[in-house]
LUMRO-321791 format. One record per residue: residue in three letters; y, z, x of N, C-alpha, C, O, CB in turn. Coordinates in steps of 0.001 Angstrom, whole numbers, plus 500000, padded with zeros to 6 digits. Glycine has a CB too. Layout:
BEGIN
ALAYZXYZXYZXYZXYZX ...
***
This chain:
BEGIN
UNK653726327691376613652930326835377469653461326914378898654674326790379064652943325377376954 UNK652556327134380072652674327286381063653424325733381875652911324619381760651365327835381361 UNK654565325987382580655394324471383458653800323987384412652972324499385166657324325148385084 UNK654148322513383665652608322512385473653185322119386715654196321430386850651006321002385475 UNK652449322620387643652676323205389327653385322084389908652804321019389701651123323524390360 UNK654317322003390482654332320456391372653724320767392806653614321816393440656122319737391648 UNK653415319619393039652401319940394523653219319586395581653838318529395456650877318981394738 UNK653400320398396859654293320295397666653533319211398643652364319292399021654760321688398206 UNK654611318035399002654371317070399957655122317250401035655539316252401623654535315856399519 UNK655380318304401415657033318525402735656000318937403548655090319743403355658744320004402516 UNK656433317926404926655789318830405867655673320122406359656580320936406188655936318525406558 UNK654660320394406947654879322643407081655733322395408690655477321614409606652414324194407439 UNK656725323339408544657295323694409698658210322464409818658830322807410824656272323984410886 UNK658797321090409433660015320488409488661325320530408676661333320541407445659715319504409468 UNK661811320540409014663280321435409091664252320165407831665025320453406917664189321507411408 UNK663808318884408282664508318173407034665602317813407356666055317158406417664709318891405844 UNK666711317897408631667646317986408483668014316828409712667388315769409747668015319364408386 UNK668854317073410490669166316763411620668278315311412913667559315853413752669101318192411987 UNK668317314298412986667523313552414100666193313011413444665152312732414039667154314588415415 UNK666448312922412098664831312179411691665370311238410210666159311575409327663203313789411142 UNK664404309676410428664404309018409265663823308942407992662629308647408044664282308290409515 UNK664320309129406752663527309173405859663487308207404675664500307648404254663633310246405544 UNK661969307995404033661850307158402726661983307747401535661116308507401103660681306547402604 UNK662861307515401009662972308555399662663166307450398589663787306407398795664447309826399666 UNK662487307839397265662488307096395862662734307953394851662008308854394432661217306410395504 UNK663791307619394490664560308557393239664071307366391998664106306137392043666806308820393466 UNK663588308359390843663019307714389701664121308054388569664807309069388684661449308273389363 UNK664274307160387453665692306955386247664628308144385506663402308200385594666149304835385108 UNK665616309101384717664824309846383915663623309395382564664183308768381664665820310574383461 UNK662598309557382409661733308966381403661603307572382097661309306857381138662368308959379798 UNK661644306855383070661715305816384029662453304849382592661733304102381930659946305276384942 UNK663380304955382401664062303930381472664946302845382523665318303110383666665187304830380279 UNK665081302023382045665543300676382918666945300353382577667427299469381868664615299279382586 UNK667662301657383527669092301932383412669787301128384303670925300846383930669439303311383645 UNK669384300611385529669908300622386560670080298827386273671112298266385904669036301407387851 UNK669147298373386479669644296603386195668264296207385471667395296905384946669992295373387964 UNK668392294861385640667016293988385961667076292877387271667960292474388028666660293030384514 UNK665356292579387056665067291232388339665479290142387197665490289951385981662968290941389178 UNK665822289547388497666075288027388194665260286958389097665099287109390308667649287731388413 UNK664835286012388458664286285085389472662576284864389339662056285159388263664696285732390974 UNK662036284531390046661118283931389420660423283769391165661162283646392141661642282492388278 UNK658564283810391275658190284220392257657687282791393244657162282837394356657196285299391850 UNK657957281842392624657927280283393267659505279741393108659853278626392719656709279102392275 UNK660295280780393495661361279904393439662602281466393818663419281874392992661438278837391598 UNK662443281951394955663014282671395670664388282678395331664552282076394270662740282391396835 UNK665762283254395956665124284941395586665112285363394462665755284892393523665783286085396128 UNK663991286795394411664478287661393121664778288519394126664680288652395346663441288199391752 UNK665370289301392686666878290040393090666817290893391832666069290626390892668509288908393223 UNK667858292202391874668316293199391112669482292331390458670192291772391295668710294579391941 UNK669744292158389414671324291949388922671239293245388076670412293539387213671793290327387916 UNK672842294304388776672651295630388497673242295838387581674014294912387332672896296468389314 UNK673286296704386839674051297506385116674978297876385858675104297759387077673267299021384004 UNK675613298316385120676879299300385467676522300540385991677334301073386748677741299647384262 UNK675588301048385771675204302302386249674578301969387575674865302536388629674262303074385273 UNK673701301002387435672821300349388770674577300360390082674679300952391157671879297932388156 UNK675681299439389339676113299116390535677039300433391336677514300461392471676928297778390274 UNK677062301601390095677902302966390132676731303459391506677207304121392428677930304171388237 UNK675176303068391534674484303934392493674376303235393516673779303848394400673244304453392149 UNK674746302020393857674915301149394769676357301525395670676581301503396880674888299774394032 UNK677207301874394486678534302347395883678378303639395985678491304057397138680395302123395580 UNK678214304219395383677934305531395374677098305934396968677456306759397808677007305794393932 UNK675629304819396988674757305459398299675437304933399467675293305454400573673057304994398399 UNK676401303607399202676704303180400712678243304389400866678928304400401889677147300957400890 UNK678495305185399810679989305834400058679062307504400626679773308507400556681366305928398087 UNK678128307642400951677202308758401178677553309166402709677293310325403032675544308299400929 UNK678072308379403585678792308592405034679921309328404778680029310436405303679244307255405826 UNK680703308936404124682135309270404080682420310900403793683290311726404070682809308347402904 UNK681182310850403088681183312500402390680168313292402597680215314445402167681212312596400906 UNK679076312829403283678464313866404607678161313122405914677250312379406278676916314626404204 UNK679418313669406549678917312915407912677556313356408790677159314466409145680104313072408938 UNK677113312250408951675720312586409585674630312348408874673515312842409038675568313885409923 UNK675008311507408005674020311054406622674206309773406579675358309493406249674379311664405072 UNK673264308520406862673726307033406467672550306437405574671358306683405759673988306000407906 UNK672961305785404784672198304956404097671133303977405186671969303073405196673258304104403196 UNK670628303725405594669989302411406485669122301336405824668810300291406397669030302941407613 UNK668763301654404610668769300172403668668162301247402545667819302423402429667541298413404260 UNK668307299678401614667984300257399513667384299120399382667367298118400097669561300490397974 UNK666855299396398317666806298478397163666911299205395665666140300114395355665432297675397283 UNK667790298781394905667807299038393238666767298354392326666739297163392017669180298534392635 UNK666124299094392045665465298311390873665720299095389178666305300127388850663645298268391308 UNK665003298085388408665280298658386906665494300345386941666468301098386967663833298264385832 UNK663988300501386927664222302078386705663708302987388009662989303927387670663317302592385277 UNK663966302861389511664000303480390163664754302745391572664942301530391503662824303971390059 UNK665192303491392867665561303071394030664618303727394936664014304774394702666946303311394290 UNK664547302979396043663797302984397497665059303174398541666046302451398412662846301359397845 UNK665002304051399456666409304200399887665507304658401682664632305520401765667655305734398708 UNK665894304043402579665816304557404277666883305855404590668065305517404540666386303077405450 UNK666682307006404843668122307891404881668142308208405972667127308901406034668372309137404057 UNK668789308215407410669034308417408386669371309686408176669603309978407003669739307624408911 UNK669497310838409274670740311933409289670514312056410640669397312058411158670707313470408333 UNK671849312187411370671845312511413002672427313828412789672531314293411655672820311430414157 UNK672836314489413899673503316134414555674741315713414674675397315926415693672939316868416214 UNK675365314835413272676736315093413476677909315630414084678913315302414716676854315296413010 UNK677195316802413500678346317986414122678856317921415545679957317800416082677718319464414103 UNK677447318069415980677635317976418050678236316808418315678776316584419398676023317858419179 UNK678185315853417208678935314700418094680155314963417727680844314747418724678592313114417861 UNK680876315336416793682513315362416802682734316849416805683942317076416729683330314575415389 UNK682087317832416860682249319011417449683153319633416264684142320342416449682880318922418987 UNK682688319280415144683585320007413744682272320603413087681140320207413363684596318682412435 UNK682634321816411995682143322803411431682030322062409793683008321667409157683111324195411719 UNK681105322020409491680954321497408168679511321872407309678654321873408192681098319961408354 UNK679041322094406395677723321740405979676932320825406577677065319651406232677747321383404880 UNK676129321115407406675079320038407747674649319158406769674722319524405596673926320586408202 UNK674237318124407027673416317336405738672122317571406192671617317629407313673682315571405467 UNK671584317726404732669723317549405061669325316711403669670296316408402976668577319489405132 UNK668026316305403185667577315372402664668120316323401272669123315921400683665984314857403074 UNK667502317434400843668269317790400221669487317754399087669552317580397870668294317947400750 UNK670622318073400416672115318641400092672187316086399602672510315441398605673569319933402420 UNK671924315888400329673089314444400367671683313880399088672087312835398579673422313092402646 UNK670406314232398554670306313582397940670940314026396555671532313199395862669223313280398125 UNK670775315640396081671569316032394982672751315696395185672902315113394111671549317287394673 UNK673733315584395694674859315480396316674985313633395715676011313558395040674724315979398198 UNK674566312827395754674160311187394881673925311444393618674792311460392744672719310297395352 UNK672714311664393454672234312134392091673258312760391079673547312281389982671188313158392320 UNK673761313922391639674719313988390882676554313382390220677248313493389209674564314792391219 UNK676617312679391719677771312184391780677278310207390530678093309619389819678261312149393962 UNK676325309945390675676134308887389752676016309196388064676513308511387169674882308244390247 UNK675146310526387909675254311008386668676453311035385602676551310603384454674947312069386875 UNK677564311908386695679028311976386256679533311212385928680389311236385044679794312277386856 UNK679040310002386733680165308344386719679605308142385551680499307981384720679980306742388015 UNK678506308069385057677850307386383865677811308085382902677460307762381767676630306962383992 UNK678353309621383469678583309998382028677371311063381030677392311826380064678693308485381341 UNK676452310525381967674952310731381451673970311363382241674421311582383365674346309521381167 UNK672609311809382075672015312283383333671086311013383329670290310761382424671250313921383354 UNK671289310234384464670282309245384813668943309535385587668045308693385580670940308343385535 UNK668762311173386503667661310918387166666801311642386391667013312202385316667664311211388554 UNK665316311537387373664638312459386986665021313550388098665849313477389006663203312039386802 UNK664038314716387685664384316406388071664220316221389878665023316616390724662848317867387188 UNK663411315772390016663023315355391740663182313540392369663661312494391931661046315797391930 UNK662553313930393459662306312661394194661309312580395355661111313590396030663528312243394709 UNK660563311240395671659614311531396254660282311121397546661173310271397581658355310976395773 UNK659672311955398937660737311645400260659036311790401435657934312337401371662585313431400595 UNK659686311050402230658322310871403213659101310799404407660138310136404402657209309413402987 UNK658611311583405729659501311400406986658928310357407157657824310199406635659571312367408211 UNK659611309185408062659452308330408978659054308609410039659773309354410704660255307808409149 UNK657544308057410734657135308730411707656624307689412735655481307606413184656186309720411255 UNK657680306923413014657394306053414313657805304228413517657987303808412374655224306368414969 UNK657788303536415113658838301872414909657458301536413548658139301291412552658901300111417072 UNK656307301456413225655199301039412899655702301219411497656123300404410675653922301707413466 UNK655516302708411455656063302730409837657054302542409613657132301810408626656018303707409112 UNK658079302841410049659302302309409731659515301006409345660177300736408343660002302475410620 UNK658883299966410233658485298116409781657835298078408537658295297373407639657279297202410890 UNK656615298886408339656449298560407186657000299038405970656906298406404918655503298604407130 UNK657641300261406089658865300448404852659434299417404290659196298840403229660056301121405250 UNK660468299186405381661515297932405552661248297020404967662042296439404227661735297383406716 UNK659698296572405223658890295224404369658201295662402799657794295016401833657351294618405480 UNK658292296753403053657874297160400988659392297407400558659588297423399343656621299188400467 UNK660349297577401287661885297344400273662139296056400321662213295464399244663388298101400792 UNK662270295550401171662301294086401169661844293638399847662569293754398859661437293472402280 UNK660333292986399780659421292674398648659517293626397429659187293162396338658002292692399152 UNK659924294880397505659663295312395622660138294518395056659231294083394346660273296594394858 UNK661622293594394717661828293311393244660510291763393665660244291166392622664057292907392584 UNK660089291416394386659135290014394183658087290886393688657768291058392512658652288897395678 UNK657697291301394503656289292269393805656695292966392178655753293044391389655903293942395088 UNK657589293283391874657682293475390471657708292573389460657429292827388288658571294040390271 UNK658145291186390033657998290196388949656096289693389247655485289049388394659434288677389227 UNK655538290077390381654077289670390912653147290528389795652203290076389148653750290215392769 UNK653699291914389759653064292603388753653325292521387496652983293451386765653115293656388936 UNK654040291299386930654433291143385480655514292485384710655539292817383525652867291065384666 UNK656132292913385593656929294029384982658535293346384198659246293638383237657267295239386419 UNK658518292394385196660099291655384985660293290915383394661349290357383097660297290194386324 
***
């Protein structure tokens, strides 16, 4: 039986790397609800992730993502059951401290997570990909910010919790 096609969403001609913000959502393999659960309740603020062990292994894991490619920052998350919403900055590192290293691109620092949480757990937690969208101006960027914000309320809104 023939693999079916995945359809490419990358922009034509951007480079991925260097001076641009991105939305990326990494999904738990078979979307199983590895990572935590919501807590809380939607008339009676906040809900919230209370994370598994694996949930809180990908929580230090993305804020320890500086340390080990510079030029790569987290700029906000949210964890949920079985997937994360993540903002990924990457600047031109390099030029600023004028050292020779692997560049980061969306890429290298997201396998570069993915795999480093797997190990901790022992297990393979993701799925094979992830979905990533450039950030393309203050507009969208606000409204990102406000759909990470709201997922775990909106997940107990959609009866998932």
């Amino acid at each position: 039986m023939q693999e079916p096609k995945r359809k490419i969403v990358r922009l034509p001609d951007f480079g991925y790397g260097a001076g641009a913000w991105y939305f990326i959502t990494v999904c738990t393999k078979d979307r199983a609800r590895l990572l935590g659960q919501i807590v809380g309740a939607a008339d009676q603020p906040p809900v919230q992730t209370c994370l598994s062990a694996i949930g809180q292994i990908a929580a230090r894991n993305l804020l320890a993502i500086p340390a080990h490619l510079p030029g790569a920052r987290v700029e906000q998350y949210v964890i949920m059951p079985d997937h994360v919403h993540l903002i990924l900055s990457i600047t031109d590192a390099e030029r600023q401290t004028g050292g020779v290293y692997a560049a980061p691109t969306v890429p290298r620092v997201m396998n570069a997570w993915k795999g480093s949480v797997s190990r901790a757990a022992g297990r393979s937690v993701w799925q094979r990909s992830y979905h990533e969208h450039v950030i393309r101006g203050p507009q969208d960027l606000a409204e990102i910010r406000q759909y990470i914000e709201n997922n775990p309320l909106q997940w107990v809104l959609d009866g998932k919790a």
